[in-house]
N, C-alpha and C positions, 0 to 999 in steps of 0.2 A: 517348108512343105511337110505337110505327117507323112513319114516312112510307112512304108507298105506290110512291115511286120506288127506294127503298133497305132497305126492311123491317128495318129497324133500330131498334134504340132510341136516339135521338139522344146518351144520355147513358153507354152503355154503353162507352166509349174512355176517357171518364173512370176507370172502375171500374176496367179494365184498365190504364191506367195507373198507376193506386194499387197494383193487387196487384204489379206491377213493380217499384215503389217497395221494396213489405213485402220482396220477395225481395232485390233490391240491398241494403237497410238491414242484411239479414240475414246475408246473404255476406261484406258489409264487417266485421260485427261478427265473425263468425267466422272470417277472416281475419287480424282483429288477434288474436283470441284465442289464434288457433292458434301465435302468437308468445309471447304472455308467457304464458297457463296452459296450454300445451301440459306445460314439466315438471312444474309443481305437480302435474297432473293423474299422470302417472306416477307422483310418488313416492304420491300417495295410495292410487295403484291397486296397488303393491308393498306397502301398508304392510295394506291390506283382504286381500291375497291372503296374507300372511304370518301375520294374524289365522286366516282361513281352514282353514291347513295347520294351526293351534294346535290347530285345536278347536274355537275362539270362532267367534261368529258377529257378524251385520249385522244391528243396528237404524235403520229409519229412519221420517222424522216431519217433517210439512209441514201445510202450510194449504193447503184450495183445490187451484188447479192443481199446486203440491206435494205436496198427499196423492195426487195421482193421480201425479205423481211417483215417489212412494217406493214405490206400492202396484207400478209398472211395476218399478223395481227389482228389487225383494225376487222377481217374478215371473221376470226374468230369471236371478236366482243358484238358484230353488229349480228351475226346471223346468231351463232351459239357454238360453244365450245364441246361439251362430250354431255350435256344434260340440255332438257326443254326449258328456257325461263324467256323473260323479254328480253329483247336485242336491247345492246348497250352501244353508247354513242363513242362511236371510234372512227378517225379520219387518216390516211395514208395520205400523208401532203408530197406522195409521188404518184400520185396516178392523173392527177390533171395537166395535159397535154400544152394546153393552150397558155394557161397561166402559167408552167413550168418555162414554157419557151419565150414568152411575153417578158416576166421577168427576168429571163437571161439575158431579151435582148436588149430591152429599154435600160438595166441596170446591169446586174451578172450574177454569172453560174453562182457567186458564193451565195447571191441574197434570194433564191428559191424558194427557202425554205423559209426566211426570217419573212421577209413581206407577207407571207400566207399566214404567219402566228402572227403577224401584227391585224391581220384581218382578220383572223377568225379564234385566236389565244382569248381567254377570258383569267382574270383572277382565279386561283384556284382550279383551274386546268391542269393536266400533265402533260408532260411531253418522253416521250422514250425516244431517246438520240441517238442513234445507231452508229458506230465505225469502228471498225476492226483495229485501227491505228490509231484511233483517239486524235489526229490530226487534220480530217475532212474540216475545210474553211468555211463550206458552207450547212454539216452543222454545226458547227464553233456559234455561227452567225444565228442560228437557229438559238441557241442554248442562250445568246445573249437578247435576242426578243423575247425569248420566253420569263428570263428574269425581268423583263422592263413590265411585262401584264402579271407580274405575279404569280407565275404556274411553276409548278414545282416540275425537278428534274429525273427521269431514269436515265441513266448514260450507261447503257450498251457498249463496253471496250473492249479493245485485248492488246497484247503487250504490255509497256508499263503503265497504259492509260493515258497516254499521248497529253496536251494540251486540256484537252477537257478534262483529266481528274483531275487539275488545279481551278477551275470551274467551279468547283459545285461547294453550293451551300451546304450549312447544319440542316436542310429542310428536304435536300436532295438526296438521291441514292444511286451510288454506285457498282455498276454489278460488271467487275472484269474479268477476263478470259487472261490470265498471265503465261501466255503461248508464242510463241514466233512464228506463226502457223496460218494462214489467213484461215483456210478450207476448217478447221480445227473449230478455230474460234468462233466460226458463223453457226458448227454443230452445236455447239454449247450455247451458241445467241436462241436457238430457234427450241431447245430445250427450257432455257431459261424466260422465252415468250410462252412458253406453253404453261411452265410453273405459276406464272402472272396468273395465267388465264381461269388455270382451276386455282388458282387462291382468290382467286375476284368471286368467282363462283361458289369459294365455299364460305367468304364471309356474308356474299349479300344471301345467299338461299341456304347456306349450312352445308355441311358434310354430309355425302354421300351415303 
């Protein structure tokens, strides 16, 4: 209860201090990051913008705080990122209800995502993979329908890159968060979606 000399909550400098902490912890990481996946990040974001100009479009697919992930994505390429141009063809293979639960129920939770890239994956597509642990089975399953239509990989990790950085092709790209941190790692996912976003923007319509 806040004392009557100070009207305060005795414990409140505590909390503040911690949320300090979360910001420190968080600038550090993005700091180092900004060093070593700063160019992964580029070439992935050349490689989605080149797809782009083809034709092809962006699939993406996450668990949890990654499907909101991918859903913010896909929202940024269809509507528009931080300039006026034409919407770009981006799909969140987590927001359909029906088919998400359809295919859990007739087959399973891992193949959600892969049935939907077998249906809707073309040649020359991408896919951005999402998972904090590199070990989500069903996008594993995803990442392996994606290779069988021929669409290249972004894989979204953190930790040592789980399962899926042994995945990826010479044609793929991988952009990890080397964290133990899930909350950490999702800050840097959603930084490094945005980094995509204006490099997609600044190869198809130029810099700003």
């Amino acid at each position: 209860m806040p004392t009557p000399e100070t009207n305060e909550d005795p414990h409140s400098m505590d909390h503040v201090a911690n949320v300090r902490n979360h910001f420190q912890d968080a600038i550090a990481l993005k700091q180092r990051m900004s060093e070593t996946l700063a160019p992964a990040i580029a070439r992935a974001g050349e490689a989605l913008a080149a797809a782009l100009q083809r034709g092809n479009k962006a699939l993406a697919c996450g668990n949890g705080g990654s499907a909101a992930d991918c859903q913010h994505f896909a929202a940024e390429l269809v509507g528009r990122f931080e300039r006026e141009r034409p919407g770009l063809p981006a799909i969140a293979l987590t927001v359909d209800t029906s088919a998400l639960t359809a295919i859990a129920n007739d087959y399973s939770y891992d193949a959600v995502f892969a049935r939907q890239i077998e249906a809707l994956g073309r040649e020359g597509d991408v896919l951005l993979a999402l998972s904090t642990s590199g070990n989500s089975r069903n996008v594993i399953e995803a990442m392996n329908a994606a290779r069988a239509r021929g669409m290249v990989v972004i894989a979204l990790t953190g930790r040592d890159g789980g399962a899926m950085a042994k995945m990826l092709g010479p044609k793929d790209h991988h952009l990890n968060v080397a964290h133990p941190r899930t909350m950490r790692i999702q800050e840097v996912h959603i930084l490094a979606l945005h980094c995509l976003c204006d490099t997609v923007d600044n190869v198809i319509h130029g810099a700003k």
